[in-house]
VONUGU-336954 format. One record per residue: x, z, y of N, C-alpha, C in turn. Coordinates in Angstrom, 1 decimal. Each point is the difference from the previous one (the first is absolute). Layout:
<nodes>
+--------+--------+--------+--------+--------+--------+--------+--------+--------+
!    n_u !    n_w !    n_v !   ca_u !   ca_w !   ca_v !    c_u !    c_w !    c_v !
+--------+--------+--------+--------+--------+--------+--------+--------+--------+
!      X !      Z !      Y !      X !      Z !      Y !      X !      Z !      Y !
...
+--------+--------+--------+--------+--------+--------+--------+--------+--------+
</nodes>
This chain:
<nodes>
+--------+--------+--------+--------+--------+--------+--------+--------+--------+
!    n_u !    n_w !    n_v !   ca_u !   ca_w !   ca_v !    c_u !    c_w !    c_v !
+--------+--------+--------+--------+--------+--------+--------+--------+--------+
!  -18.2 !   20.4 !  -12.8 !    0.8 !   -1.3 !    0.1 !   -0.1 !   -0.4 !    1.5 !
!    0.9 !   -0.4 !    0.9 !    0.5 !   -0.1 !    1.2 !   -0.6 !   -1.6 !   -0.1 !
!   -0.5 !   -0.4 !    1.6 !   -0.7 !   -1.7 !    0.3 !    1.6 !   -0.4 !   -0.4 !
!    0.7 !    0.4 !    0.5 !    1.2 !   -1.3 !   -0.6 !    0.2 !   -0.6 !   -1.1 !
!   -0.4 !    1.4 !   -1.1 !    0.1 !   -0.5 !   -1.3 !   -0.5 !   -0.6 !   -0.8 !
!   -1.7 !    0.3 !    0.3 !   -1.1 !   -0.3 !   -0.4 !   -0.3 !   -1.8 !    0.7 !
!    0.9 !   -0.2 !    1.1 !   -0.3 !   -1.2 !    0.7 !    1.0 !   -0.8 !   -1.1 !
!    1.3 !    0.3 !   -0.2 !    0.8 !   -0.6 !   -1.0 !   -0.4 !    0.1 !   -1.4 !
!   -0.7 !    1.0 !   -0.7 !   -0.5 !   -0.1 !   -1.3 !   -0.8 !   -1.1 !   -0.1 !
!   -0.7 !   -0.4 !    1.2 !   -0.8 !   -1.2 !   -0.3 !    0.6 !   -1.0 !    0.6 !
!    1.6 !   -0.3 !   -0.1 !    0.4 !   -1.3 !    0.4 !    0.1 !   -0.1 !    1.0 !
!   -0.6 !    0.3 !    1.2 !    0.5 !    0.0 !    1.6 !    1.6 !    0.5 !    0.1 !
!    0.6 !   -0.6 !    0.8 !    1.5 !    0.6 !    0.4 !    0.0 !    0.7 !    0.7 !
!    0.1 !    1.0 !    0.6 !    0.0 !    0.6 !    1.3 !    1.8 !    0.2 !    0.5 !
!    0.6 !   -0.4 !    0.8 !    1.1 !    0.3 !    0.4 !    0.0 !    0.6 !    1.3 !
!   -0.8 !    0.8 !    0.8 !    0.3 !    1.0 !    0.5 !    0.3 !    1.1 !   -0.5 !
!    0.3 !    1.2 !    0.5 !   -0.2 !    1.4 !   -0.4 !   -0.9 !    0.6 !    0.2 !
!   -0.8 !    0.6 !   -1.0 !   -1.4 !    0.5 !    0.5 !   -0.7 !    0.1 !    0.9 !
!    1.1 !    1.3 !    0.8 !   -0.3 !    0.6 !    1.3 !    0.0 !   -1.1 !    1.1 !
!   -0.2 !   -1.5 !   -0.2 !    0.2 !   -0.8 !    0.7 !   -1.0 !   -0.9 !   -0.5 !
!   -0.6 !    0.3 !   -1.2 !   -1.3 !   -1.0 !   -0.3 !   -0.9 !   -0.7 !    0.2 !
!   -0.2 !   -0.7 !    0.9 !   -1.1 !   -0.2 !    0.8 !   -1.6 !   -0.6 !   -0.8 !
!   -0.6 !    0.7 !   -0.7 !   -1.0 !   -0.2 !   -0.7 !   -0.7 !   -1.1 !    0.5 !
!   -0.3 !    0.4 !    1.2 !   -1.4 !   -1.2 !    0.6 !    0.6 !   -1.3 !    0.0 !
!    1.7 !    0.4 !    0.7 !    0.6 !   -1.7 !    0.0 !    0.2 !   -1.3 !   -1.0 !
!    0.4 !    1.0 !   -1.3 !    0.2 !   -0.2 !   -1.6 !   -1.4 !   -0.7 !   -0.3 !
!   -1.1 !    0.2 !    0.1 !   -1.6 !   -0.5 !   -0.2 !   -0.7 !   -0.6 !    0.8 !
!    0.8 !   -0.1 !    1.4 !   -0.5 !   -0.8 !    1.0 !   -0.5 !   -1.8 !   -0.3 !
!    0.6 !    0.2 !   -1.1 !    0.0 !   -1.8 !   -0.1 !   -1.2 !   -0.6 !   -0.8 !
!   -0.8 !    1.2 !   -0.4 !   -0.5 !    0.3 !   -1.1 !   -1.7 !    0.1 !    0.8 !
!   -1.2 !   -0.5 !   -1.1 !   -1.1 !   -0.6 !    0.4 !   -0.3 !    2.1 !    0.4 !
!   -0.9 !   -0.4 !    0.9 !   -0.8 !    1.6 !   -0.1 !   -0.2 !    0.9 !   -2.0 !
!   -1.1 !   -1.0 !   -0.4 !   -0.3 !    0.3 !   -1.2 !    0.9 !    0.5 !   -1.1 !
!    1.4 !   -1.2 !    0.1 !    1.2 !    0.3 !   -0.7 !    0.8 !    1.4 !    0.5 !
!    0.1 !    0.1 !    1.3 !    0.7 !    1.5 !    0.7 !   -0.4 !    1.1 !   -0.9 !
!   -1.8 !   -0.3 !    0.4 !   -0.9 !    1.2 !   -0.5 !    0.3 !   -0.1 !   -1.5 !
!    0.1 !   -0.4 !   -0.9 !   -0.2 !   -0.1 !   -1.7 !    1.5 !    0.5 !    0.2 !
!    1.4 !   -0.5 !    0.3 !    1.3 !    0.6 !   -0.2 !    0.0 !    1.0 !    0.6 !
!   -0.2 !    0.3 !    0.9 !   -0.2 !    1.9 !    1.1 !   -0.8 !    0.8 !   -1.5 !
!   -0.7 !   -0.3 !   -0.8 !   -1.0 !    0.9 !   -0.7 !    0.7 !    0.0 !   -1.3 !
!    0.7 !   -1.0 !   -0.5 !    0.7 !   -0.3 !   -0.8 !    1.3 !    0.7 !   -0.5 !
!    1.2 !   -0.3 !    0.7 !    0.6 !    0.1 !    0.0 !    1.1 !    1.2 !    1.3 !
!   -0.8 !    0.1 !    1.1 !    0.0 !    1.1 !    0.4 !   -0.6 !    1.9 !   -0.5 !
!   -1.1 !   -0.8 !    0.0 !   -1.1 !    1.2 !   -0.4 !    0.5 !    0.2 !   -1.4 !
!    0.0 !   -1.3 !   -0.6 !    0.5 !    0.6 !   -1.8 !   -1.6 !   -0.1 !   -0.5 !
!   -1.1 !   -0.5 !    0.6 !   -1.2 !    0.0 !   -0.5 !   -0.3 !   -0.8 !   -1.3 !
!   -1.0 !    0.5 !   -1.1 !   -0.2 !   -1.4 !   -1.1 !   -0.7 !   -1.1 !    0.6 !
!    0.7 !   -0.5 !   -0.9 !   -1.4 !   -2.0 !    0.5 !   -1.0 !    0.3 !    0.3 !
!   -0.8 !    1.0 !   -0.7 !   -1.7 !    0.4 !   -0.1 !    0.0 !    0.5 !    1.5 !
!    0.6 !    0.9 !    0.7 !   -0.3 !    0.5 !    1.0 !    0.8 !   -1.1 !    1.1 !
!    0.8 !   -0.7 !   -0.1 !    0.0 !   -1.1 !    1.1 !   -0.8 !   -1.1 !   -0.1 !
!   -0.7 !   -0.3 !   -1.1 !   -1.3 !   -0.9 !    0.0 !   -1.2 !    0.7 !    0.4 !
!   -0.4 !    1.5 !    0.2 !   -0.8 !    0.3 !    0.5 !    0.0 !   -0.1 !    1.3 !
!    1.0 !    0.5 !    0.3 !    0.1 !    0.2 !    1.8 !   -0.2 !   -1.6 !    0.4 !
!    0.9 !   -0.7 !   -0.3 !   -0.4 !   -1.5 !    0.3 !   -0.8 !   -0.7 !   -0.5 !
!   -1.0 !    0.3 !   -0.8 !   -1.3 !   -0.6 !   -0.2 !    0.7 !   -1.0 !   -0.8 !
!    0.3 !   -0.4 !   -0.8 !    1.2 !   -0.8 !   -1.0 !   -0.4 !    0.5 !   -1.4 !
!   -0.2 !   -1.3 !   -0.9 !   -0.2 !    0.6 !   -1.3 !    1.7 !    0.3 !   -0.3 !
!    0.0 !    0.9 !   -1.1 !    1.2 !    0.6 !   -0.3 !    1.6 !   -1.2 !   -0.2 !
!   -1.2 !   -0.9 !   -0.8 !    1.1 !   -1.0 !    0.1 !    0.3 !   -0.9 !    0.9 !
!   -0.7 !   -0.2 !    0.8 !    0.1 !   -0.7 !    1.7 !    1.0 !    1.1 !    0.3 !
!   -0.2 !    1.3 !    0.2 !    1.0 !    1.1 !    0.7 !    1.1 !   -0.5 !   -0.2 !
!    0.6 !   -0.4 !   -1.4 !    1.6 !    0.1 !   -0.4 !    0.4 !   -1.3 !   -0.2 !
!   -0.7 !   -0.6 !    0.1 !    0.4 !   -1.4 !    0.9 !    0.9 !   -0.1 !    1.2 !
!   -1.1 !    0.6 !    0.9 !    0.2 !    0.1 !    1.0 !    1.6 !    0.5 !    0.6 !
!   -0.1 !    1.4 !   -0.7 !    1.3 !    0.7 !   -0.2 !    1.1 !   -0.9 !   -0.4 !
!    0.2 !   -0.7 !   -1.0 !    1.0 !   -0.3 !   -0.8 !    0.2 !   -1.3 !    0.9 !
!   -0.9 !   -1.0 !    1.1 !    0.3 !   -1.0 !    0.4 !    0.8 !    0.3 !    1.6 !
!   -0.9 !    1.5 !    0.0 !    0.5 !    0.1 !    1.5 !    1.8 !    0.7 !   -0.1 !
!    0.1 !    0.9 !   -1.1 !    1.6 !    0.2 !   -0.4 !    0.9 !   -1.2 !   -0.4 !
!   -0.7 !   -1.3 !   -0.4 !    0.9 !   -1.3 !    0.0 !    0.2 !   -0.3 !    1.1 !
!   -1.2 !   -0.2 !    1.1 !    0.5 !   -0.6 !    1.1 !    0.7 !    1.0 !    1.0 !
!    0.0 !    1.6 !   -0.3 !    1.0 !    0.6 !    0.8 !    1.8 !   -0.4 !   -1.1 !
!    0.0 !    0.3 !   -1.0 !    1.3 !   -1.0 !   -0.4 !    0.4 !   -1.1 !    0.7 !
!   -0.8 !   -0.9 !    0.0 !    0.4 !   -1.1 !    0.3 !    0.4 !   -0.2 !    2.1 !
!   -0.6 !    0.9 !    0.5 !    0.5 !    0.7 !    1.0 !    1.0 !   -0.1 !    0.2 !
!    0.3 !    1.4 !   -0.9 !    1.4 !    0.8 !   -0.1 !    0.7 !   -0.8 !   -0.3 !
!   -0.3 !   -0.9 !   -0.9 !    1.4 !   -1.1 !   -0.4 !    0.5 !   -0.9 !    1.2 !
!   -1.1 !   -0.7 !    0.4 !    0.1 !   -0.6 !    1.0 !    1.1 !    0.7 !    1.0 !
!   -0.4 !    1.0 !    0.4 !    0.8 !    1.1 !    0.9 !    1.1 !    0.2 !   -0.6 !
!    0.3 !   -0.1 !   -0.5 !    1.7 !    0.5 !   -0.4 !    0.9 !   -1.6 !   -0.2 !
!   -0.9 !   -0.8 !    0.0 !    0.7 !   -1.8 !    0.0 !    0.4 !    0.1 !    1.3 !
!   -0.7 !    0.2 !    1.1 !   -0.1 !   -0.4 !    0.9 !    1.3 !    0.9 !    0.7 !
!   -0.1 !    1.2 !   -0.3 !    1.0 !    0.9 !    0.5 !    1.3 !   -0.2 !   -0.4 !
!   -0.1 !   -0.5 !   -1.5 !    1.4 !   -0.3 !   -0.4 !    0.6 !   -1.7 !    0.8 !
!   -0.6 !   -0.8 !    0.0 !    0.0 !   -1.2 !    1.0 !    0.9 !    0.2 !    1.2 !
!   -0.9 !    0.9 !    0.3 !    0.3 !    0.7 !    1.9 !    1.1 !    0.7 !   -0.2 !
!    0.6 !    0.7 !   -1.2 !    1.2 !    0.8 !    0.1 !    1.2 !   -1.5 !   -0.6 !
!   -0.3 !   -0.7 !   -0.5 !    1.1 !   -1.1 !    0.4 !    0.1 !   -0.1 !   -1.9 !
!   -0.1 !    1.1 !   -0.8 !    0.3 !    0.2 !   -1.9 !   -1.0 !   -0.5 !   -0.7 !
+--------+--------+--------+--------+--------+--------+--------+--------+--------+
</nodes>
């Protein structure tokens, strides 16, 4: 499964084209901790069990974490596309 997909299966928009993805920028907004838990997550494809290990997180702290830091990249992306449509005049 392709980061584009895998970023959209879990609700993130992505409207670039892959080859244009800018990973670090896309997470930039995002605490260290939250980067690290989504990078292992949803990049990697890792289970909870192994992104609460690496980050020293009980398993359910881990998917917290995960699930709060993919709302607040939604709410990002949404943000981002208000703003763009605004700026395009529609």
């Amino acid at each position: 499964m392709s980061v584009r997909s895998r970023l959209e299966s879990a609700g993130v928009p992505v409207s670039q084209p892959e080859s244009d993805l800018r990973l670090a920028d896309m997470l930039e907004p995002l605490r260290p901790a939250e980067r690290l838990a989504v990078y292992l997550r949803v990049i990697e494809d890792r289970p909870f069990a192994e992104v609460a290990h690496i980050t020293g997180k009980s398993e359910d702290a881990a998917k917290k974490t995960v699930y709060r830091a993919l709302s607040r990249l939604r709410s990002i992306q949404e943000e981002s596309r208000v703003a763009c449509t605004r700026e395009r005049g529609t």
